[in-house]
C-alpha positions in Angstrom: 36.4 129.0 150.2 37.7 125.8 151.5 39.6 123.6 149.0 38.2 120.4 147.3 41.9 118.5 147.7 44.7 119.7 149.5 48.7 118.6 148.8 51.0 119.1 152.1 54.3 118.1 152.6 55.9 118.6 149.4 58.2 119.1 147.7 56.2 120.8 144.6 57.5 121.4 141.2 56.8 125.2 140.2 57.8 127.3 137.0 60.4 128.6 139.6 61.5 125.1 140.4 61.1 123.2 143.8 59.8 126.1 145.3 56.8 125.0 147.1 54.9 122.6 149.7 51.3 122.9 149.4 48.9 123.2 146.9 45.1 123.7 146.5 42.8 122.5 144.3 39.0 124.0 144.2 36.8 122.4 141.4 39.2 122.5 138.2 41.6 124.7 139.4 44.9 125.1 141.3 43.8 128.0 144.0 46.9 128.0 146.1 50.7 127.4 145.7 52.5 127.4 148.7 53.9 126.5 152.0 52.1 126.0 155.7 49.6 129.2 154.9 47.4 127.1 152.3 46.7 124.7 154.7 43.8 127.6 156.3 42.3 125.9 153.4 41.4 123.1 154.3 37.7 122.5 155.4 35.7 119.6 156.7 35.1 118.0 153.4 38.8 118.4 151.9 40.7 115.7 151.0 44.4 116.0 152.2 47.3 114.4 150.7 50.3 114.2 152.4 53.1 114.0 150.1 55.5 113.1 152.7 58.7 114.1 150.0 57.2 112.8 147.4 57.3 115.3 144.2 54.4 116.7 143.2 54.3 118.7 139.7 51.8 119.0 136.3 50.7 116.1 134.6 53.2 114.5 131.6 51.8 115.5 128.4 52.8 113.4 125.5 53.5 115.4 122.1 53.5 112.1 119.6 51.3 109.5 120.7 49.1 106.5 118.7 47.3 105.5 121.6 44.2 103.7 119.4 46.8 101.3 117.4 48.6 100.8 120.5 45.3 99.6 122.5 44.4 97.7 119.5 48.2 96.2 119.1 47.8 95.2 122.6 44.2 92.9 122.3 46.1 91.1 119.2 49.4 89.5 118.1 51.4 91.9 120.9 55.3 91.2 119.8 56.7 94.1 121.6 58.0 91.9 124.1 60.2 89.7 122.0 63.9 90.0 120.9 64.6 87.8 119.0 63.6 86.3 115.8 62.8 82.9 117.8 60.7 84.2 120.2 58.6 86.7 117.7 57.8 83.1 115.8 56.7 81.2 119.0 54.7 84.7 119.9 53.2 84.1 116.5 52.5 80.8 116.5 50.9 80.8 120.3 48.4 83.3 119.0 47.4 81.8 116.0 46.8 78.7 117.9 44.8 80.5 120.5 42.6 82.3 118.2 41.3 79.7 115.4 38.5 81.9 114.6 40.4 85.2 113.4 40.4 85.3 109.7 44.1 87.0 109.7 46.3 87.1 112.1 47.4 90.8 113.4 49.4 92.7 115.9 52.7 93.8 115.6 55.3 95.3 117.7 58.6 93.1 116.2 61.8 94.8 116.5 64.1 94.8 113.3 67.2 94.2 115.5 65.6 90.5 115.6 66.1 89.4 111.9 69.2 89.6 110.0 68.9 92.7 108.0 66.0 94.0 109.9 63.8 92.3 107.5 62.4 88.9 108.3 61.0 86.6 106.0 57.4 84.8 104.9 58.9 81.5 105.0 59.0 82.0 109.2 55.7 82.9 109.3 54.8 80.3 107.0 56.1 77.9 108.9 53.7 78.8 111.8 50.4 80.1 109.8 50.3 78.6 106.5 46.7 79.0 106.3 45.5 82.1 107.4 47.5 85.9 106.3 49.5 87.5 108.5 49.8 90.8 108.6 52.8 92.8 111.1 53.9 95.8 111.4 57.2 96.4 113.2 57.3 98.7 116.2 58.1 101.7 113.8 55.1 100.8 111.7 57.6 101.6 108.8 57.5 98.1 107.7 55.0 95.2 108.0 55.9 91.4 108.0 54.0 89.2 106.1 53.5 85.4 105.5 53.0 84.1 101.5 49.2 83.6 102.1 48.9 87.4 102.4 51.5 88.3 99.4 49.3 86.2 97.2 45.8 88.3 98.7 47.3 91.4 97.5 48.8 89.8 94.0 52.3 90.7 94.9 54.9 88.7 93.1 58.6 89.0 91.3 56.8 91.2 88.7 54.7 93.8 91.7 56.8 97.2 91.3 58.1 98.9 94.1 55.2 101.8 95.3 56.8 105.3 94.6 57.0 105.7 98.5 57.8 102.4 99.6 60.0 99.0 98.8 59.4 95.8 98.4 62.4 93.8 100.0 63.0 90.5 97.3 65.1 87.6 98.2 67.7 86.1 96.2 66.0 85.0 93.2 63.9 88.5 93.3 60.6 87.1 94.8 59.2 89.0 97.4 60.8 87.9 100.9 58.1 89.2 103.7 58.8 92.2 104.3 57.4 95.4 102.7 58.7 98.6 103.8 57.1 102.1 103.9 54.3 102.8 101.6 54.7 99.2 100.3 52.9 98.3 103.5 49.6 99.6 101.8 49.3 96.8 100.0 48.7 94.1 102.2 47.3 96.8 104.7 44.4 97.7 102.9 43.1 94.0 103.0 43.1 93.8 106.6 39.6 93.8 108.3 39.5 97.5 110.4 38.6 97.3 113.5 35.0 97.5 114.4 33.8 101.0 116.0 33.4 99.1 119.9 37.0 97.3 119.3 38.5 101.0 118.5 36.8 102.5 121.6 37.6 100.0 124.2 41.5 100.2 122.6 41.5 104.4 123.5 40.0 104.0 126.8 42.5 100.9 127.8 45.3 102.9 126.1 43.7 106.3 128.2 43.9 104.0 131.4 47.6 103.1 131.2 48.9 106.2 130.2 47.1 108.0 132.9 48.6 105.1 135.3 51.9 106.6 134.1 51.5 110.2 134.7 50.1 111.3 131.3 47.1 113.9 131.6 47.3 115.0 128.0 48.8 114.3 124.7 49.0 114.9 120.6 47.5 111.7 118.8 50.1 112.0 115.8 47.6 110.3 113.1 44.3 110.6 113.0 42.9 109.8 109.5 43.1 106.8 107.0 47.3 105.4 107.0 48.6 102.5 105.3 45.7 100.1 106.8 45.8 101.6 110.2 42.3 102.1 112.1 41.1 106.3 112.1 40.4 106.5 115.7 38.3 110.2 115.1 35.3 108.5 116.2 36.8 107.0 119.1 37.6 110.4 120.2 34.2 112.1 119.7 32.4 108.9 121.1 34.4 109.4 123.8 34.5 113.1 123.8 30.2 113.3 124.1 30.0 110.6 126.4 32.6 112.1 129.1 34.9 108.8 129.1 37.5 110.5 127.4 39.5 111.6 130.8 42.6 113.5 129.1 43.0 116.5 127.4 43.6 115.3 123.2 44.7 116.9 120.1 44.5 115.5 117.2 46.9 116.2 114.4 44.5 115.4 110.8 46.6 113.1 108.5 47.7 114.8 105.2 47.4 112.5 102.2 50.7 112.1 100.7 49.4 111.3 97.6 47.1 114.1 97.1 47.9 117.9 97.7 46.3 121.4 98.2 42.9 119.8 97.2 42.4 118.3 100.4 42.7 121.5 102.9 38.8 122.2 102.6 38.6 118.5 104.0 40.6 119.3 106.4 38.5 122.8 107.6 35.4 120.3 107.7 37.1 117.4 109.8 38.5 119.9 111.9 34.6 121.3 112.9 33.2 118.0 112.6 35.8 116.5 115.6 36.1 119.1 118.0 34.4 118.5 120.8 34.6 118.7 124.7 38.0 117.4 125.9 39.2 116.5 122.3 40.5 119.2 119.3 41.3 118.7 116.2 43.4 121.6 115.1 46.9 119.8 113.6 47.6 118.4 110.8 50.4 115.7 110.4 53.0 115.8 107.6 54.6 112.8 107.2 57.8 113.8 105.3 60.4 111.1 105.5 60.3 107.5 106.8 63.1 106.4 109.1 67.1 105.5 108.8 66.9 102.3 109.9 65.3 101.0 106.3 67.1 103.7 104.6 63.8 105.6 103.7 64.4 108.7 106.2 65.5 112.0 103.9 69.3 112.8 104.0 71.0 115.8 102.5 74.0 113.6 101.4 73.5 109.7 100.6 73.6 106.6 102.4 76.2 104.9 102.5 77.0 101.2 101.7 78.9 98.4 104.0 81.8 99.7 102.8 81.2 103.3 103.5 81.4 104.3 100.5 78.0 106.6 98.9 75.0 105.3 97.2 72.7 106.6 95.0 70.2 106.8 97.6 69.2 110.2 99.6 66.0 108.5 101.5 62.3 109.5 100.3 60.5 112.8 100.7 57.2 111.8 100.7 55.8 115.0 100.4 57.5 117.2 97.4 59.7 119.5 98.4 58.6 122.4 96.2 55.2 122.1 97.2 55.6 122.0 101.1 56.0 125.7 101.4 52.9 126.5 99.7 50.9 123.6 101.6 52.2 125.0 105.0 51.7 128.5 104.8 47.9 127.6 103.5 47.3 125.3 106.4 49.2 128.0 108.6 46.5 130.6 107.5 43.6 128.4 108.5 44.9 128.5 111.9 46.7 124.7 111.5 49.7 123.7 113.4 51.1 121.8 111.7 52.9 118.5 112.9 56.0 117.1 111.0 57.5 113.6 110.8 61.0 115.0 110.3 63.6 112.3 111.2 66.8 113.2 108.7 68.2 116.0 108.0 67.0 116.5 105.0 63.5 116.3 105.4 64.0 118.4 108.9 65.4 121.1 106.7 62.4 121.0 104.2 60.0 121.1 107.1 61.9 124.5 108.4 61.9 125.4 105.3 57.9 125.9 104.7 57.6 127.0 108.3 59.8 129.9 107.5 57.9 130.2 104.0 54.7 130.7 106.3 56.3 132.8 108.3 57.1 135.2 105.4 53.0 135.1 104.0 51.9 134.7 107.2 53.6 137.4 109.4 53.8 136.0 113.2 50.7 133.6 114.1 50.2 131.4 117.1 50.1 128.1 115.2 53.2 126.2 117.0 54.4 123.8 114.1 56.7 121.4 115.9 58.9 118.9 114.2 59.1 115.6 115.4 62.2 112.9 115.5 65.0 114.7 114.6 67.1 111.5 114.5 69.8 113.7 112.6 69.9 117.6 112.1 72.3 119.6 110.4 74.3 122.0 112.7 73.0 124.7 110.3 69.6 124.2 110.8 69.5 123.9 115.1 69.7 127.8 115.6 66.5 128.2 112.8 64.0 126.4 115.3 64.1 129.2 118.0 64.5 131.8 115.1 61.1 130.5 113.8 59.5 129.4 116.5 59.0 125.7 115.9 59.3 123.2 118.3 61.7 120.6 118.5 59.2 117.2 119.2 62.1 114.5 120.7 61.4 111.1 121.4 63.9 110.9 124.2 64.0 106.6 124.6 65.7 106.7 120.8 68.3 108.5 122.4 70.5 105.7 123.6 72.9 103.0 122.5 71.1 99.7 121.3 72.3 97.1 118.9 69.7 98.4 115.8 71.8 101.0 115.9 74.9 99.1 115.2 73.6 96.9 112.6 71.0 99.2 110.7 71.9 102.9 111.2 75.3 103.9 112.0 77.6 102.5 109.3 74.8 103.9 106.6 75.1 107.7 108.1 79.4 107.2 108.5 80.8 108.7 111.6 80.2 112.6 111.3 76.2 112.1 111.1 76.1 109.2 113.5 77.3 112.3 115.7 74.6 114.3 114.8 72.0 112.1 116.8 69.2 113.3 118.3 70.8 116.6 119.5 68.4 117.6 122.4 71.3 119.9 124.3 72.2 121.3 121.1 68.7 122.3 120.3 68.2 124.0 123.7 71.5 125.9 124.3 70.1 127.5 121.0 67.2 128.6 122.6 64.6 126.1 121.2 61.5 125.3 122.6 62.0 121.4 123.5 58.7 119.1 123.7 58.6 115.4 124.7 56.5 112.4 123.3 56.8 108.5 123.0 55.6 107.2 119.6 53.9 104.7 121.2 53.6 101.9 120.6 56.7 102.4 118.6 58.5 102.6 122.1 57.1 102.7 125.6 54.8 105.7 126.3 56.2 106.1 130.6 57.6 109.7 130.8 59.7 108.9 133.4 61.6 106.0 130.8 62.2 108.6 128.6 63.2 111.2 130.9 65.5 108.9 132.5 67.1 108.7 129.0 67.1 112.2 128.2 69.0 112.8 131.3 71.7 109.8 131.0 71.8 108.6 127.3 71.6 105.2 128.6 68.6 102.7 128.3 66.7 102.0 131.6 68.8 100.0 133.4 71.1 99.5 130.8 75.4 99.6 131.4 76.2 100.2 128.5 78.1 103.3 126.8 76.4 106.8 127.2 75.5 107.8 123.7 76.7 110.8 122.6 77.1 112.4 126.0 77.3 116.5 125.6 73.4 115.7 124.4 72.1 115.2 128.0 69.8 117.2 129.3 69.4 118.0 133.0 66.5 116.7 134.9 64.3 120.1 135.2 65.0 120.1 131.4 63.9 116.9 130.7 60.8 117.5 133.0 60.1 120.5 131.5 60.1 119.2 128.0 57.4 116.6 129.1 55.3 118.9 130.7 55.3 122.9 129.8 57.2 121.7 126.4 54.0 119.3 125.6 51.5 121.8 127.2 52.7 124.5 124.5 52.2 122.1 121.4 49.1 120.8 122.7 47.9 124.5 122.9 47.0 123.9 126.7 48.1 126.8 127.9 46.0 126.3 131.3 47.9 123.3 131.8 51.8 122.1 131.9 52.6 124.4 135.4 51.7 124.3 139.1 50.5 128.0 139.8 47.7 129.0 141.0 44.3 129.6 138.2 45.8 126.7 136.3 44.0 123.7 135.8 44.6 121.3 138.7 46.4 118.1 135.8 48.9 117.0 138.7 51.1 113.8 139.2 52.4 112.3 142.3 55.4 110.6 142.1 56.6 107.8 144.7 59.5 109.9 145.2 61.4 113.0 144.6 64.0 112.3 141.9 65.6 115.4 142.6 67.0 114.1 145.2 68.7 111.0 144.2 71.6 110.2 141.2 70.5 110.4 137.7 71.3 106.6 137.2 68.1 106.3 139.5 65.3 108.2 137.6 64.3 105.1 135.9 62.9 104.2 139.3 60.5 106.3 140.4 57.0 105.3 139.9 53.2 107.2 139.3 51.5 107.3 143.3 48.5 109.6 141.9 47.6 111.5 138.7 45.0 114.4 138.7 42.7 115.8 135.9 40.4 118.6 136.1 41.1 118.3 140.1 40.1 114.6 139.3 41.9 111.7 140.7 42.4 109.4 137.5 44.3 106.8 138.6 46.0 106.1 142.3 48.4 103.3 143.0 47.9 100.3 143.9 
């Protein structure tokens, strides 16, 4: 049978490494892997690409990904782009005054290293949109900036206590100051007008066409339910889903209600029926169990510290209790859920390992794949338990360098000896973890190749400054690995995630074979082509 598309002239990325230079594709399928002997497959209707030492190898898979808010980010008040408390303003203010009509003003994207603190204040926004309320989350979507027009919406004032899961932040004289962190962000949130069903399908299917533009053939959407004023995109998905415009392979992990508990799993058995469908599954369920160090809300086992590095009172928030996590896990685990944690400190990684391993002991072995995802800090105890259990280590490999938030919001807090502890990707796979690989976007830039760059340097794309924590790097087939057989295994694709012959044909071209150049270069190579299904989804320009 003659193949559909033909690759010649590799090299090609197998399971074995760069031991290939042809493939072929027949319908869905890789049919061939190998040198000058698949060519006999060609036929008149065959269409040959000629790699010319370009890499070919599977498609990036992304294992934590918003794509919806980050489609819908991008058609609104986009500050991703802006450093600096100055420019996020003049960002502000040039949307506002482009878009009369728009009863509030949203978007987000700011960085905290912008505003002194990491928390800016209503009176800048004020002084741009009196009028109208403004409502921004930062690029974590921990914390949302807002103007006094929306604090007076929501009836917050010097009085408004603090949510259980969040903070308010207060300025001198104790009125709120514009920023509300964590669960506080519900407040304001839940007056925003949601997106209307057509403006939450046009954001997947723009979101869909960049990432397959940089490689990405499948990935985890890390929230798909009701959060803090964020837009559900389920329907999205099974619009897309039944209408064939969903391109990539998706799962979806079901949001967990933080503020409810066991009471909700029969939802969850429902939803998970209701929004399967074609190209899209919904068999995950996300566990948000911390918040993030930067605002002090991520879970330590031992307490922040103050400017003086001396301890506080504070341990971060669990926002899931502890003594009920075990028996909410090993429920969801019998029903057949993996289960997806927001893990970021070591505390709440250790609780999340924790109910895994309580599963584990109700459960016996099952073929569920909980991952845990951030692991900005992890106790040297607890890296040998993820192979032990079999959970997967879910890194977000762009966090992993040097950058001035880090300076001014995170490492004096943690102290020296955690500030060590850092996103320990080598660590986690000398001890025989599993390693997967996913952006957070829009929280940072969804291009595999960014993040692999970092993964394999510890530096910031084209960034000279010092390599962070250097005994964390990973080599490059690692850090490929992690984006693509890594991600295939949490996204329970195991057709996908390898060149080999009977896999599905999700391939990417690159412009070049990074292989073959320094490290310091990764950053450069570029997306030619990206395959699904034995589909060309996107060719460059």
């Amino acid at each position: 049978m003659h193949a559909d598309l033909l690759f010649t002239g590799g090299p090609v990325l197998t399971p074995r490494g760069r031991t290939a230079t042809a493939v072929a594709v027949t319908g869905d399928r890789i049919t061939a892997v190998g040198h000058d002997e698949v060519r006999e497959l060609a036929g008149p209707r065959t269409e040959v690409v000629d790699l010319a030492g370009r890499l070919l190898l599977p498609g990036f898979q992304d294992a934590h990904v918003h794509p919806v808010p980050a489609g819908l980010e991008l058609a609104q008040c986009d500050l991703s782009g802006t450093t600096t408390a100055e420019a996020a303003v003049a960002a502000v203010r040039a949307y506002a005054d482009a878009h009369p009509e728009r009863e509030w003003i949203l978007g987000g994207g700011w960085s905290m290293e912008a505003f002194a603190g990491g928390t800016p204040t209503r009176e800048l926004l004020d002084a741009v949109v009196p009028d109208r309320p403004v409502y921004l989350p930062n690029r974590d979507h921990h914390g949302a900036w807002v103007n006094s027009r929306a604090l007076r919406l929501a009836g917050i004032g010097r009085d408004t206590p603090d949510p259980a899961d969040g903070r308010i932040e207060r300025d001198a004289s104790g009125e709120p100051g514009g920023t509300l962190q964590e669960g506080a962000m519900r407040l304001v949130g839940r007056l925003t007008p949601p997106a209307t069903p057509a403006d939450r399908l046009a954001a997947l299917l723009g979101a869909q066409r960049y990432l397959h533009s940089l490689g990405v053939t499948a990935w985890q959407d890390a929230l798909v339910g009701d959060f803090l004023g964020m837009d559900d995109p389920a329907q999205a998905y099974l619009t897309a889903a039944r209408d064939g415009s969903l391109t990539a392979r998706v799962r979806g992990a079901l949001w967990w209600d933080r503020e409810r508990g066991a009471e909700q799993i029969p939802e969850l058995v429902e939803k998970r029926a209701a929004l399967s469908h074609g190209r899209f599954r919904a068999g995950s369920v996300k566990l948000m169990l911390d918040g993030v160090a930067e605002n002090h809300t991520a879970a330590l086992l031992d307490p922040y510290l103050d400017r003086c590095g001396c301890a506080t009172a504070n341990r971060g928030k669990s926002f899931v209790d502890p003594a009920e996590l075990p028996g909410f896990v090993a429920e969801l685990d019998a029903l057949g859920f993996q289960c997806h944690f927001h893990a970021l400190g070591d505390r709440a990684v250790r609780d999340a390992l924790d109910a895994v391993e309580a599963a584990r002991a109700a459960n016996g072995p099952r073929d569920t794949r909980p991952h845990l995802a951030h692991l900005q800090v992890v106790h040297p105890d607890d890296v040998p338990r993820f192979a032990r259990l079999g959970a997967t280590a879910n890194i977000q490999p762009l966090w992993a360098a040097h950058e001035p938030q880090m300076d001014e919001l995170t490492i004096p807090f943690l102290g020296p000896e955690r500030a060590a502890r850092q996103y320990p990707f080598r660590a986690l796979l000398r001890s025989g973890a599993r390693l997967a690989a996913g952006s957070d976007w829009p929280v940072s830039s969804p291009d595999p190749l960014q993040g692999i760059h970092v993964a394999v340097n510890r530096v910031e794309p084209g960034g000279a400054g010092p390599v962070f924590l250097p005994d964390e790097r990973l080599g490059l087939a690692d850090a490929l690995a992690a984006y693509t057989a890594g991600s295939a295994y949490v996204n329970h694709l195991d057709d996908t995630g390898r060149v080999a012959a009977g896999a599905l044909a999700d391939l990417v071209v690159l412009d070049r074979d990074p292989f073959a150049g320094p490290p310091e270069a990764v950053a450069k190579t570029r997306v030619a082509l990206t395959v699904v299904g034995g589909q060309p989804v996107y060719r460059a320009g």
